[in-house]
C-alpha positions in Angstrom: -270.9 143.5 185.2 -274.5 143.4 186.0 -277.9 143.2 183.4 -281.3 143.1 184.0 -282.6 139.5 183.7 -286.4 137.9 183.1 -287.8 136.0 185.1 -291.1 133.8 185.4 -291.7 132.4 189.5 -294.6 130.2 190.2 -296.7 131.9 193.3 -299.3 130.3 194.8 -300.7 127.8 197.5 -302.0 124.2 197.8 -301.7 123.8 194.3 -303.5 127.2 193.1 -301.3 129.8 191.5 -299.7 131.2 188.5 -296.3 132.6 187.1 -295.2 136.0 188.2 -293.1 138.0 185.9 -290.0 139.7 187.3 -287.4 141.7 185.9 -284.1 141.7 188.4 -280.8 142.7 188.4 -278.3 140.2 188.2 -274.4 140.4 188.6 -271.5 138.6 187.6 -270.9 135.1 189.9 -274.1 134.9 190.9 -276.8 131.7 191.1 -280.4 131.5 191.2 -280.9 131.2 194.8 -279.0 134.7 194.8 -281.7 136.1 192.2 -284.4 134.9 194.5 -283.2 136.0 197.7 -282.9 139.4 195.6 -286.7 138.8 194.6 -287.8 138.5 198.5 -285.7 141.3 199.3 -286.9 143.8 196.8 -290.1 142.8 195.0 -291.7 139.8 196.8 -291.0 139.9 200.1 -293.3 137.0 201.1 -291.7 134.7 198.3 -291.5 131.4 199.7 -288.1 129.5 199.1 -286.6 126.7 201.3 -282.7 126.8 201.4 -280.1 126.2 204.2 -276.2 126.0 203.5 -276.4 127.3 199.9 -273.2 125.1 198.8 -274.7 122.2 197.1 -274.5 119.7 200.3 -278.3 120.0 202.3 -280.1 119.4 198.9 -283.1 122.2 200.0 -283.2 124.4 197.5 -284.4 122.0 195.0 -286.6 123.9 192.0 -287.2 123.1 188.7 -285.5 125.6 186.3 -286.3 125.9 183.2 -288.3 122.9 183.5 -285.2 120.7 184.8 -284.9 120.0 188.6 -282.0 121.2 189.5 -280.4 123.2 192.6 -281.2 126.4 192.8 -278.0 127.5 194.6 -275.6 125.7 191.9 -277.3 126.3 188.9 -274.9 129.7 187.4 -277.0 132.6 185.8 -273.7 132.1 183.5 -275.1 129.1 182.0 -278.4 131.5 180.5 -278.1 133.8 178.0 -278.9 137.4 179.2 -281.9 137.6 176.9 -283.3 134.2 178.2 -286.8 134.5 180.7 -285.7 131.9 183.4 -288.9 129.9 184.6 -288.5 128.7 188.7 -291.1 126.4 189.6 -291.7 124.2 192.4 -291.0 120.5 192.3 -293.7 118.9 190.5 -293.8 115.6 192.0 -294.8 117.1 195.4 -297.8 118.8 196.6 -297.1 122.8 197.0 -296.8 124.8 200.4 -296.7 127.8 199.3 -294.7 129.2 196.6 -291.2 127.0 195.7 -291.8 125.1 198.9 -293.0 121.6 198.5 -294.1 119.2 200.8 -291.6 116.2 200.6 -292.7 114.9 203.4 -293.9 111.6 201.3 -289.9 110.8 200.8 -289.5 110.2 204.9 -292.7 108.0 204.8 -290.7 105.9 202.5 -287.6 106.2 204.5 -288.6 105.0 208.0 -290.5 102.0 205.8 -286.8 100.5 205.2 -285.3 98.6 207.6 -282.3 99.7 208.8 -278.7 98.1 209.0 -279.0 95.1 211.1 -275.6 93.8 212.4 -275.0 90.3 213.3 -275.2 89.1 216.8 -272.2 89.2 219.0 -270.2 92.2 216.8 -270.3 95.2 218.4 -269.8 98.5 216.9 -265.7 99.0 216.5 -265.0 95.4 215.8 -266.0 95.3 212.4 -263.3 94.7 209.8 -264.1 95.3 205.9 -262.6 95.2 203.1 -261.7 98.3 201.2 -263.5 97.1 198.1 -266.7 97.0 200.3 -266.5 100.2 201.2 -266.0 101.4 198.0 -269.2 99.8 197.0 -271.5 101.4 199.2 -269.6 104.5 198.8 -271.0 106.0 196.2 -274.5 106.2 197.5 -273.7 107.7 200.9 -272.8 110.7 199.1 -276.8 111.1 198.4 -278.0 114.6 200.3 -281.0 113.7 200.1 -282.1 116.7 197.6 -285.2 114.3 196.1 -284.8 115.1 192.5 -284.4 111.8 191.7 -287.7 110.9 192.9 -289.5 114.2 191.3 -288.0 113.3 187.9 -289.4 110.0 188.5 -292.0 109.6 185.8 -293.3 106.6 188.1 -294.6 108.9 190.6 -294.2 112.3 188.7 -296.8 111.3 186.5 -298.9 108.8 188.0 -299.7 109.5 192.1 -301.9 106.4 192.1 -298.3 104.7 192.5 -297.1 106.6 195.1 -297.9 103.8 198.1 -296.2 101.3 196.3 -293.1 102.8 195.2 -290.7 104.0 197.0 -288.5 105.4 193.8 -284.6 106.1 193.2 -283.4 107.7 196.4 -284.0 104.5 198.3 -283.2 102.1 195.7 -279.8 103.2 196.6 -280.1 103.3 199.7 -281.5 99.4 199.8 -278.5 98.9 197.5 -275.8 100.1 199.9 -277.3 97.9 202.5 -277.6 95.1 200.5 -274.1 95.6 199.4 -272.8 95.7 203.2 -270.6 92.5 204.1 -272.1 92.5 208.2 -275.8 93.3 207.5 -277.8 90.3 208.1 -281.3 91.8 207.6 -283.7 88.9 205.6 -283.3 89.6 201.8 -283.0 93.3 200.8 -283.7 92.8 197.1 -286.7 90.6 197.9 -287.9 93.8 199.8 -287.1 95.9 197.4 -289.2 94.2 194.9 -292.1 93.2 196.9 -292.5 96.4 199.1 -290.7 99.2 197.4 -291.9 98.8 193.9 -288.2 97.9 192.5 -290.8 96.5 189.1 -292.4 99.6 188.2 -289.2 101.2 187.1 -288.1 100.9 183.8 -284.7 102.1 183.5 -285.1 105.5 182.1 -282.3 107.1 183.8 -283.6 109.9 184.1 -282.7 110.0 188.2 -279.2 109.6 186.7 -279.0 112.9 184.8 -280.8 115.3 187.6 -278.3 113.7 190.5 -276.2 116.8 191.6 -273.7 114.5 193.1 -273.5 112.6 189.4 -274.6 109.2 191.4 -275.0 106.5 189.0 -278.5 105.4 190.6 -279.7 103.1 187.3 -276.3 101.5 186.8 -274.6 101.0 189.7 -277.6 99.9 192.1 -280.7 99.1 190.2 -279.5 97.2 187.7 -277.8 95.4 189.6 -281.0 94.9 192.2 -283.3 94.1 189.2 -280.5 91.8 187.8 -280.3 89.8 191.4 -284.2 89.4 192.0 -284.8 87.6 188.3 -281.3 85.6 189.1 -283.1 84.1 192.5 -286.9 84.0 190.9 -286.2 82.6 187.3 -282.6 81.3 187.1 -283.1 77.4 187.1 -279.6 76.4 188.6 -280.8 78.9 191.7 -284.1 77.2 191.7 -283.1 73.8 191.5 -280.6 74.7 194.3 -283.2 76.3 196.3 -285.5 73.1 196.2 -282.3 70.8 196.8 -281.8 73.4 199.9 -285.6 72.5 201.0 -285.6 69.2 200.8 -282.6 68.5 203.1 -283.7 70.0 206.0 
């Protein structure tokens, strides 16, 4: 069964636009990617969306729906009444293209600024043995693809761009997390990095990168918590002090 739904698309470019109205037909099964694609094909033909596999797994078509960033190709037109205008916007967080394309480009700064896995010398690739409970660790945040709502929900950037050089936000929390959690990497002190180069202190535990997660990662609990928890253990805990200066003095 198909209606005729409302909807409200932000057009523009370089940060200069406004909300379009459309009225489209939608049908039963359908997404919001599918209404778009409709959109370019029948009313806006140079409506600019970025997409790829359109099964929830390349994390492209990131919008904000609604006001919520979410993904466009698993967000069901089920879950709206049919009387409901739909609003698609572009992330906020990051500067506009053209249209729902954003530049995210910021994100891969941030990336090749974290150092990757560093194996110890003399173990080559195939001869490490781990247990399976430090897999499972680090298992959780592989399954990140890297769709960057966590950082746009990010009021620490999202609202404040001033912070942007010195925070590198949720998506690479984790990502220091997983490494940090990994029994052969030997690189110098991930949390310490995390807290004096990524900007681990300016976040303040909203959870908000939680709720957004489209593969329900539990960023706030299960890696920056624990990061945060770590870095006061080894700067304020006096037993770790007193052992650190003990440490010192023996060499």
């Amino acid at each position: 069964m198909s209606y005729k739904a409302k909807f409200k698309v932000w057009r523009g470019e370089g940060g200069e636009g406004k909300l379009e109205d459309f009225t489209i037909e939608v049908n039963e099964g359908e997404v919001v990617l599918d209404i778009i694609h409709r959109l370019q094909a029948t009313q806006a033909p140079d409506l600019a969306v970025r997409w790829n596999c359109k099964a929830g797994k390349c994390g492209s078509c990131s919008m904000e729906i609604n006001g919520k960033p979410r993904l466009g190709c698993m967000t069901r037109m089920s879950t709206f009444s049919e009387d409901e205008t739909i609003t698609v916007t572009p992330m906020r967080t990051f500067p506009v293209i053209k249209d729902l394309v954003t530049d995210v480009s910021y994100n891969y700064e941030k990336a090749r600024e974290v150092p990757s896995f560093t194996p110890p010398e003399g173990v080559r690739p195939g001869e490490y043995r781990m247990q399976q409970v430090d897999v499972q660790r680090g298992q959780e945040f592989r399954k990140c693809i890297e769709c960057f709502m966590c950082n746009n929900v990010c009021h620490v950037i999202r609202d404040h761009e001033e912070n942007k050089p010195a925070f590198s936000g949720p998506r690479f929390f984790i990502r220091i997390a997983e490494l940090d959690m990994h029994p052969y990497d030997v690189a110098p002190d991930r949390k310490e990095t995390a807290q004096g180069e990524h900007g681990l202190g300016y976040c303040n535990i909203t959870k908000c990168c939680t709720e957004v997660c489209p593969e329900h990662i539990k960023i706030t609990d299960n890696a920056i918590i624990p990061m945060k928890e770590r870095v006061v253990d080894t700067k304020y805990d006096p037993l770790v002090w007193l052992g650190n200066k003990i440490f010192k003095r023996s060499k």
